[in-house]
N, C-alpha and C positions, 0 to 999 in steps of 0.2 A: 243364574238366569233371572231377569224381571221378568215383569208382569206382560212385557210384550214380548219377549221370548229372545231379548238378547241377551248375550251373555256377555261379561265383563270386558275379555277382547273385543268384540263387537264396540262395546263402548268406545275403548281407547282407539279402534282406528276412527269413526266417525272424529272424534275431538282431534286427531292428527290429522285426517282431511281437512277438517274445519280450520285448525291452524296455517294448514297450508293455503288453504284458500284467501286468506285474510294478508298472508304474507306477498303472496302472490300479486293482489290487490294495492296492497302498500308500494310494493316495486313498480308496478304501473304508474302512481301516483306519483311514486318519485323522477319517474324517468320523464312523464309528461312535464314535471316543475322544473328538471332541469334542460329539456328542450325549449320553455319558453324563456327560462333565463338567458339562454342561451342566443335564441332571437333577439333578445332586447339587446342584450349587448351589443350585437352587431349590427341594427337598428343604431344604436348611439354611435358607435364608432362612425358609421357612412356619416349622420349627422355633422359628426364633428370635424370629417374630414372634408369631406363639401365647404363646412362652414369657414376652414383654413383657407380653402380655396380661393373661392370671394371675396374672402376678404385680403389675399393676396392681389387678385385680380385687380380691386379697386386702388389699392398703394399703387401698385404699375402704373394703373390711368392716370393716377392725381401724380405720380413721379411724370410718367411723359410729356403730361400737361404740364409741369415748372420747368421742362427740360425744353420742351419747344417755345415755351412763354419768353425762357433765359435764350435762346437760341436766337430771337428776335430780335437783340439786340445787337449780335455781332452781325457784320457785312454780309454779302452773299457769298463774299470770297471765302472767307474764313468759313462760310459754314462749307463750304464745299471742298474744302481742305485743299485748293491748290495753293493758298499762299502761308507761309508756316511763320508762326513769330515766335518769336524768343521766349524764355521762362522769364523773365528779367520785365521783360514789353507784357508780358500777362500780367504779372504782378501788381505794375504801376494803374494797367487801362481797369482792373479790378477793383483797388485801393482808390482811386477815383473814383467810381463810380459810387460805389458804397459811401465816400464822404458826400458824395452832390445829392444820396437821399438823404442822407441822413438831415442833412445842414441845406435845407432848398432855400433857407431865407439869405442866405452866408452868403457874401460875396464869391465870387468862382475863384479857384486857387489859382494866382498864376500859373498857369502851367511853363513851365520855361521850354522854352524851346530845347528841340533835342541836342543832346553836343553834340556838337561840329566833329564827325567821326573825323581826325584828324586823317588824311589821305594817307596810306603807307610812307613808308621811310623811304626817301628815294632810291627807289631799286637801281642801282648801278646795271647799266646795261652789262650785259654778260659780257666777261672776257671775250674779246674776240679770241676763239679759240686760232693760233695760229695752225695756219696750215701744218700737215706734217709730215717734219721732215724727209726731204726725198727720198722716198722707201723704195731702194735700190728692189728691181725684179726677184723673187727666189731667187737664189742658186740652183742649175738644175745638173747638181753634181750629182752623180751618183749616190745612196746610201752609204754610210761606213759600212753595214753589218752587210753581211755574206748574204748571200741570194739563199735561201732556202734550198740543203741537201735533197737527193734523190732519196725514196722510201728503199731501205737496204734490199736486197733483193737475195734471199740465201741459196748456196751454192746449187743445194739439193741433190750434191752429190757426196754420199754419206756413208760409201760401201765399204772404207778404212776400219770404221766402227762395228761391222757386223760381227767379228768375236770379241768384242770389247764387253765390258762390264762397267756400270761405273756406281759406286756406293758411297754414302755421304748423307746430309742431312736435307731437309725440305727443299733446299734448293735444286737437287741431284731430282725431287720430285717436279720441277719447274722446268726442269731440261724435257723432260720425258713430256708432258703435257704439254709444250712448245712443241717440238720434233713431231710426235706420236712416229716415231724410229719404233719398227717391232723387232728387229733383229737383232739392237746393245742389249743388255738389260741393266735395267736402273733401279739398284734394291736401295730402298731411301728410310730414312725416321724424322718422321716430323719431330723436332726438339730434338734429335739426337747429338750426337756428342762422341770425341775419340774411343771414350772408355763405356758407353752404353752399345757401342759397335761388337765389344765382342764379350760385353755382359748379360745385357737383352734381348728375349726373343721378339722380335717388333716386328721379323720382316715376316711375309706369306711366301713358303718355300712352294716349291712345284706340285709336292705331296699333298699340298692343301694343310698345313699345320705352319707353325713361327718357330723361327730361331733366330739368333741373329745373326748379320753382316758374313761371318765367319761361317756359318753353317748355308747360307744363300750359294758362296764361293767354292763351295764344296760339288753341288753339283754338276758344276761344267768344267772341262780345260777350257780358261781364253787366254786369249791372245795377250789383250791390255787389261786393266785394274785400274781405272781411275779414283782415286779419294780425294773429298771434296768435304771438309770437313771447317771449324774454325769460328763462323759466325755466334754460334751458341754456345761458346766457350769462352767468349772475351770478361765473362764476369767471374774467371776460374784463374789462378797465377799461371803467370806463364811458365813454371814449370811445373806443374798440375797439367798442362796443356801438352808439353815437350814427351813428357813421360806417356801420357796418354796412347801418343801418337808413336812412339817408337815401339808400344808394345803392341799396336793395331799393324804397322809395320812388319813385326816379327810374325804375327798369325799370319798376315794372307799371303807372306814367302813360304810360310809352310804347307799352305794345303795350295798354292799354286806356283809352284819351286822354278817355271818353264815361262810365267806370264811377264811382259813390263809391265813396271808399274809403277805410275806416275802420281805424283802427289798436284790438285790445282791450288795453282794460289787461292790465298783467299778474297775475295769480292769486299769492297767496303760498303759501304753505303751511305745512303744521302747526307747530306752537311745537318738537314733539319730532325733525322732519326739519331745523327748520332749527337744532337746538342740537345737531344729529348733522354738520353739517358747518359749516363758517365758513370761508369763503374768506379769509384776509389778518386773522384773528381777528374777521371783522365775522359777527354774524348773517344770515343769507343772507336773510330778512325786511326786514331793514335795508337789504341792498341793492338787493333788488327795489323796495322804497321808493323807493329814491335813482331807480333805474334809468326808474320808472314815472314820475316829478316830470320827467324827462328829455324821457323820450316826450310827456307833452302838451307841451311846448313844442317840440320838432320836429314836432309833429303838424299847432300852431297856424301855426309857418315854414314848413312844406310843402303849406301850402292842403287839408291832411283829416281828416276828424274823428276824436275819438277817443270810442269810449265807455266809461264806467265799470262793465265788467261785474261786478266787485268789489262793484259797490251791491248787483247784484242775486241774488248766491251767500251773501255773510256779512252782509249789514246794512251796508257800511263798514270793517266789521275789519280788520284787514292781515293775518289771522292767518288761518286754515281749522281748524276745531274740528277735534276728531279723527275724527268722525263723517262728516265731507265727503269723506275721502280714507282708499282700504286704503293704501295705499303713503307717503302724506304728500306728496304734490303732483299725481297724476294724482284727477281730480273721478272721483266715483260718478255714476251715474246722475242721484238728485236733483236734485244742483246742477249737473249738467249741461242739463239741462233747467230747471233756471232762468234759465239763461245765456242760452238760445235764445230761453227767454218775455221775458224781460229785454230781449236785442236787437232782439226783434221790437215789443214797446209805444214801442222808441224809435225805429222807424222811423218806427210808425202819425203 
């Protein structure tokens, strides 16, 4: 403690206020130097930007002024732009001009007169087109092509089929969603196949669980059994296909010993699906052909009939117009419903 009664702490806070004070002071100072730095600069900036200004302003003036000065010398037409000259005609009235300041003591340059646009080549008067020749009336023959058929109109009578069954692949699906028949039953497999019929559980049995083809047939006696098999096998040998089919044959004689059972031809399909794919370079046509020549005669060695649904969708054709099918092998509506009128006149 000194003389006046502080003691050493005492000291050192006053010298730490005091430093702060002076600190404090310093940061004022600097913040005010750099506020006014700050003004001036931007003080000069406006300066110089005005000054840009102005002095753009004035080049404009003194341009407009050489532009309307130079303007005075062409016509009123031309400044008014309804008559247009040439690149060619500017050049010369330019280069002119410029040599008669240049050279005012100089004799005037001839100017030669303009050449003689020589008038076009004489245009031959147009062919007289001859009249032409006497263009006989239409003909008002009749069309070759056939008058547009009646919209088919199906039988709707379809009660042959009520113990019928008919099993096969996506197509067998296309009958049933055509028809909407609740009395056949239509157990189908989209991509199914002779030998996934009595391999796979694909179908939904009545129990609410899958079996296939063979375990579907098991639940009911019917009447008829139709199989509708073929399209989805044409990329399988045809006796990979024979065999298939003779052993789907033997199952549903066994669990339906009492039904007929008919085999349907197979359906071809469009010219354009089957020239979009070719199994082994064959037209897929061509082998349905072979495949379907096959089937009757297993049809004929296995004691069941076969019918010709092919007569009754295209007339005969191997082919399906493009009209029969969106997809190029699943039938529309129409000819599905011919298939069923078809099947059904050849039970009657």
């Amino acid at each position: 403690m000194d003389s006046r009664g502080y003691t050493r702490r005492d000291h050192r806070h006053r010298r730490r206020r005091s430093r702060n004070r002076k600190e404090q002071m310093l940061d004022k100072l600097l913040k005010i130097f750099f506020f006014i730095l700050i003004a001036l600069i931007i003080i000069i900036l406006i300066k110089v930007i005005f000054f840009k200004e102005d002095e753009g302003s004035s080049t404009n003036s003194n341009s407009s002024n050489k532009v309307s000065s130079s303007d005075k010398n062409y016509g009123d037409d031309e400044a008014s732009g309804e008559n247009t000259l040439d690149s060619s005609d500017l050049v010369e009235s330019n280069s002119s001009s410029e040599t008669s300041t240049d050279n005012q003591t100089t004799e005037p340059t001839t100017t030669q007169p303009p050449t003689t646009t020589q008038p076009p080549t004489t245009t031959e008067p147009p062919t007289t087109t001859e009249p032409p020749t006497t263009t006989e009336p239409p003909t008002t023959e009749p069309p070759t092509t056939e008058p547009p058929t009646e919209p088919y109109v199906p039988s709707g009578e379809y009660s042959v089929l009520d113990n019928s069954a008919f099993i096969g692949d996506s197509r067998v699906g296309g009958l049933y969603l055509s028809s909407q028949l609740l009395k056949p039953r239509f157990f189908y497999d989209v991509g199914g196949n002779v030998k996934s019929a009595v391999s796979q559980k694909t179908v939904r049995l009545d129990n609410g669980k899958y079996g296939t083809m063979i375990d579907a047939l098991k639940q009911k006696e019917f009447e008829y059994v139709f199989i509708q098999y073929g399209v989805n096998e044409f990329g399988y040998s045809n006796n990979w296909y024979v065999e298939g089919y003779k052993a789907l044959i033997d199952e549903i004689k066994a669990v339906q010993p009492n039904a007929k059972i008919y085999a349907l031809a197979i359906i071809p399909v469009t010219a354009k699906y089957a020239a979009e794919r070719n199994p082994g370079g064959m037209n897929v046509n061509t082998k349905l052909d072979q495949m379907d020549a096959l089937l009757q005669t297993l049809a004929a060695e296995k004691g069941i009939g076969y019918i010709n649904i092919v007569e009754g969708i295209t007339g005969g054709e191997r082919v399906l117009a493009p009209g029969m099918s969106s997809d190029g092998y699943h039938l529309n509506r129409t000819e599905n419903m011919k298939l069923l009128d078809y099947i059904c006149n050849y039970l009657k």
